[in-house]
C-alpha positions in Angstrom: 102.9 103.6 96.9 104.6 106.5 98.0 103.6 108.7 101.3 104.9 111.8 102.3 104.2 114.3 105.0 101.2 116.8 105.0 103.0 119.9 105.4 104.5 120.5 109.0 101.3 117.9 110.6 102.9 114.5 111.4 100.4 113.4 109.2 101.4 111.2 106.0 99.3 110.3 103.0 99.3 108.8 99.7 101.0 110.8 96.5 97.8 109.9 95.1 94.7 110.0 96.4 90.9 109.3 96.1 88.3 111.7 95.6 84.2 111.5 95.4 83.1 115.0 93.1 80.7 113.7 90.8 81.4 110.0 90.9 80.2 108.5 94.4 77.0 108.8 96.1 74.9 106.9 93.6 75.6 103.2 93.9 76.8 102.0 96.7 78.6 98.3 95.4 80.3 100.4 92.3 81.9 103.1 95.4 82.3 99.7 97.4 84.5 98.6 94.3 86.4 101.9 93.5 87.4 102.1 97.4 88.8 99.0 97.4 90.9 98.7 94.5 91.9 102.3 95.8 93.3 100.5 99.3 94.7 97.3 97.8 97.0 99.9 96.0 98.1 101.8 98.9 95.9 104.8 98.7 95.1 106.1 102.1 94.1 109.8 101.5 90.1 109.8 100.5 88.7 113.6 100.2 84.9 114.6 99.6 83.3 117.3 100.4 79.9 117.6 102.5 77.9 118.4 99.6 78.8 116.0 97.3 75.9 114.2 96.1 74.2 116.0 98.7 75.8 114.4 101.7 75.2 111.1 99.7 79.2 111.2 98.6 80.1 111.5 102.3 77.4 108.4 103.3 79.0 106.1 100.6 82.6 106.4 101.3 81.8 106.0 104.9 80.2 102.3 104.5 82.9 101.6 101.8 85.5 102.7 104.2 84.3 101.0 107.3 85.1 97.6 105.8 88.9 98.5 106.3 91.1 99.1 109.8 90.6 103.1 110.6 94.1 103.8 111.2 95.1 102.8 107.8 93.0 106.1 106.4 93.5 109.4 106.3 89.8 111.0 105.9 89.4 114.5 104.5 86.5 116.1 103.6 85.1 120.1 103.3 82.7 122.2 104.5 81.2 125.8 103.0 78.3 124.9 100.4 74.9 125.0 101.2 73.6 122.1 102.8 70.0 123.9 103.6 67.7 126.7 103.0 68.3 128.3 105.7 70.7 131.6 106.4 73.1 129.8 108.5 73.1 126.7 106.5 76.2 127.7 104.5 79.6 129.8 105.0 82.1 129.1 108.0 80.5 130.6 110.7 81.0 129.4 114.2 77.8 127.9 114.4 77.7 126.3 110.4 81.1 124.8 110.8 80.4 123.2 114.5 77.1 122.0 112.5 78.0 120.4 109.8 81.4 118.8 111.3 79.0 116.4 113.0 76.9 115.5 110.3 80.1 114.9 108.4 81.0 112.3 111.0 77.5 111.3 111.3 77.6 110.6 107.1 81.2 109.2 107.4 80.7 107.2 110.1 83.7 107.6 112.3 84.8 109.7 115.5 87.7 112.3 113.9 88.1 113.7 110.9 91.6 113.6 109.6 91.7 116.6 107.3 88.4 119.3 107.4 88.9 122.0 104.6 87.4 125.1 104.4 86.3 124.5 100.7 85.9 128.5 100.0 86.4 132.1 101.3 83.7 133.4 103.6 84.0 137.1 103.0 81.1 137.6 106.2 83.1 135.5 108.5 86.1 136.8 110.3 89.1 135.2 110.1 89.4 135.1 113.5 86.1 133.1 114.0 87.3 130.4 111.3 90.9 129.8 113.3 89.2 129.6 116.6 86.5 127.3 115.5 88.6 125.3 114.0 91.5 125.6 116.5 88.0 124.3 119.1 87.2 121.3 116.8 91.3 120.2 117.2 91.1 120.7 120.6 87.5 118.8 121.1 89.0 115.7 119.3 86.4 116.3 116.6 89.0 116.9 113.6 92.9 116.3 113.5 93.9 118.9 111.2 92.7 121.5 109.2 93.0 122.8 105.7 91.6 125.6 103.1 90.7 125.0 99.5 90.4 127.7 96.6 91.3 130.3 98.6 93.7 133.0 97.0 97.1 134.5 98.1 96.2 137.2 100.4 93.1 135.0 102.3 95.4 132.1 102.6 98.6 134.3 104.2 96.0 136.3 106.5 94.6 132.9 107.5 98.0 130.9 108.2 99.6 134.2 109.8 96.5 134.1 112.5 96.3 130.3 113.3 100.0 130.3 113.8 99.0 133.0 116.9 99.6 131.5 120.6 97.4 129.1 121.3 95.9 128.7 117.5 95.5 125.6 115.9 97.8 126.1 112.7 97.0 125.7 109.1 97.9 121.8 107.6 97.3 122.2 104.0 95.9 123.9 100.9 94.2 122.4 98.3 94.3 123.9 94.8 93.2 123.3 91.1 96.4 122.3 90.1 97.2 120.6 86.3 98.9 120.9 83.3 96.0 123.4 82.0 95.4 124.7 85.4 99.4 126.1 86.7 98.3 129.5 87.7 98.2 127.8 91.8 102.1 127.0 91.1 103.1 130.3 90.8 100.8 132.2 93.0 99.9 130.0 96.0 102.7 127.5 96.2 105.4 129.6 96.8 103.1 130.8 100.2 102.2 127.3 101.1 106.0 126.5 100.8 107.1 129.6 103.1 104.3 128.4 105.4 105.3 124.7 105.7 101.7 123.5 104.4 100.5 120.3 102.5 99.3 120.9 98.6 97.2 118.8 97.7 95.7 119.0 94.3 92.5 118.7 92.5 91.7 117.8 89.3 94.9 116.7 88.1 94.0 115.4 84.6 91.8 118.2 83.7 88.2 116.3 84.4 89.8 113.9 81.9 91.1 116.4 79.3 94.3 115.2 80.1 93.7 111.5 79.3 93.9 112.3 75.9 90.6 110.8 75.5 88.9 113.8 73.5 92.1 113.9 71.3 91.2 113.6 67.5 87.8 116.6 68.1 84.4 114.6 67.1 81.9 114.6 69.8 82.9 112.9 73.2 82.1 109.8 73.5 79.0 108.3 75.4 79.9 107.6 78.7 82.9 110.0 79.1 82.7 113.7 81.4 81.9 116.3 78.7 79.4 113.7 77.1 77.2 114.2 80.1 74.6 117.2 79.8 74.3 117.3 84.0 78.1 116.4 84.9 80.0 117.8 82.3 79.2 121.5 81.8 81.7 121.9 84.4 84.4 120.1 82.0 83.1 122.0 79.0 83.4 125.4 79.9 86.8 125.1 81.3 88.2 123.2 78.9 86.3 123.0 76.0 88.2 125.2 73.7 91.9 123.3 75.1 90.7 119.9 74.3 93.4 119.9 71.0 95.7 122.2 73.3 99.8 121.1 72.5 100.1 120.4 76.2 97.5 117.3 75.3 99.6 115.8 72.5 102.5 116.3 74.6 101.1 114.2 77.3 100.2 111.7 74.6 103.8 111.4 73.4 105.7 111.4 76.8 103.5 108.1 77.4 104.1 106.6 74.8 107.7 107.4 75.5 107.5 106.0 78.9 105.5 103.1 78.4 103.1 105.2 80.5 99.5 106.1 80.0 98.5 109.9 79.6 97.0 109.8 83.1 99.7 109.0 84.6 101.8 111.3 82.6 99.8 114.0 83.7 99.4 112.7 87.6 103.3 112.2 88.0 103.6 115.7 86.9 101.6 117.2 89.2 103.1 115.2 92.3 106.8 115.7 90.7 109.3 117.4 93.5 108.6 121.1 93.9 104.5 120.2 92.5 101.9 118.9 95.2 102.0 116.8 97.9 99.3 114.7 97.0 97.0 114.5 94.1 93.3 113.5 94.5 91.7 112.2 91.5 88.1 110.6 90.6 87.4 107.8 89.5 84.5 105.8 88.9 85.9 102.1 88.2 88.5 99.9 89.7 90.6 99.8 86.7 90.7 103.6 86.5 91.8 103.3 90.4 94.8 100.9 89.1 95.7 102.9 86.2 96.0 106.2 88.1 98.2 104.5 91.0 100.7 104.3 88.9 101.9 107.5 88.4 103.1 107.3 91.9 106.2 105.2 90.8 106.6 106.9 87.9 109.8 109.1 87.7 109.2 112.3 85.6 112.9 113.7 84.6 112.8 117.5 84.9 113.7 117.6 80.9 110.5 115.9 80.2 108.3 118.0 82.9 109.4 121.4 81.1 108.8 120.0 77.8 105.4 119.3 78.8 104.8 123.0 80.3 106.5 124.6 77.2 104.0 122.6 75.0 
């Protein structure tokens, strides 16, 4: 496994990493499984998200991850969504952000979190709040670092350009939609992540599975698979539903087979190539995916082959 450094933070994670959006939080032995074949691969970066599963996502990674030594993990997870009814039980105010930092330890089980990412824009927060909140969390030993997620050019320059003020706890990383269907992040947030010495880290590197090839050859998805499920996969569906034959798809397919590769990790090592993310974080709901997606971490993606899969 490869680890690199999060931006301008000391901190250093996997290439690849493990995250829980629509796969943990319902059995506990299956996370138990994923977590470990994630570990015994060299996978230290694990990000979910407080309302994953409802807090369950958060619960089951904890219990899977306290069956390993702490200081082998780097813990991220994110904070925004609603977690109640009530007004204040969403956003990044002061007060939902000091709030739901504890029950994210609480749920996780452990004293600091290593990454806590703002997982949206809060137009009815200042700025200024969000820094010094989380500039108080650094400083109360609750959270190591902080990162944003989804947030575009402007919010994230304003944001990094206040919490590198005096005496502002500064911006770690960004975390982005970021694949082979997905590139818009490359060219419009990257270059200001770059300028401001943060982590990428990308989500949904293969596409919710799009880029596995699996859905290659049309027909209905098979049972078991993203866009089969009627809950799960709506997401997948209407982002990708009409790219599922895309040339970028069949490129992927032949560059593993050219690489004695498989499409996932094709589409991975692309993402995590120099000048792409720091880290990619990836789902998974079975050890053997876990395995499979490792990989890409070794492979080496020649520049030739990288633009003939963007040009596809």
């Amino acid at each position: 496994m490869e680890y690199r450094r999060l931006g301008r933070s000391g901190l250093k994670v996997s290439a690849v990493g493990l995250g829980t959006w629509l796969t943990f939080g319902r059995d506990q032995d299956r996370d138990n499984a994923v977590v470990d074949a994630a570990i015994d691969e060299g996978i230290n970066l694990f990000d979910t998200a407080n309302t994953d599963a409802k807090g369950q996502a958060e619960v089951h990674l904890g219990r899977a991850l306290s069956r390993h030594r702490r200081d082998d993990l780097v813990i991220a997870t994110k904070v925004w969504g609603p977690m109640g009814p009530g007004p204040n039980e969403r956003g990044l105010s002061r007060k939902h952000l000091r709030s739901q930092c504890e029950a994210s330890l609480r749920r996780l089980g452990v004293e600091t979190i290593d990454l806590y990412q703002c997982q949206r824009y809060d137009s009815e927060v200042t700025l200024d709040e969000v820094v010094a909140t989380m500039t108080d969390l650094v400083r109360a030993g609750k959270i190591h670092h902080w990162g944003v997620c989804g947030w575009d050019e402007n919010q994230l320059h304003n944001a990094a350009q206040i919490a590198d003020g005096l005496g502002r706890e500064p911006l770690a990383a960004y975390q982005a939609r970021y694949n082979l269907l997905d590139t818009e992040a490359a060219a419009t947030l990257f270059p200001t992540c770059w300028q401001r010495s943060l982590g990428i880290i990308a989500y949904s590197p293969l596409a919710q599975g799009v880029l596995t090839t699996k859905y290659v050859g049309g027909g209905e998805p098979a049972e078991g698979t993203r866009l089969a499920d009627e809950r799960y996969g709506r997401n997948a569906r209407e982002r990708y539903g009409d790219r599922l034959q895309a040339g970028v798809v069949y490129a992927v397919q032949e560059t593993a087979w050219t690489l004695s590769a498989t499409p996932a990790q094709v589409a991975l090592a692309y993402v995590i190539r120099p000048n792409g993310a720091t880290a990619a974080v990836f789902g998974a709901s079975t050890p053997e995916q876990v395995r499979e997606n490792a990989g890409a971490a070794t492979l080496t993606l020649e520049e030739g082959l990288a633009q003939r899969l963007e040009w596809a």
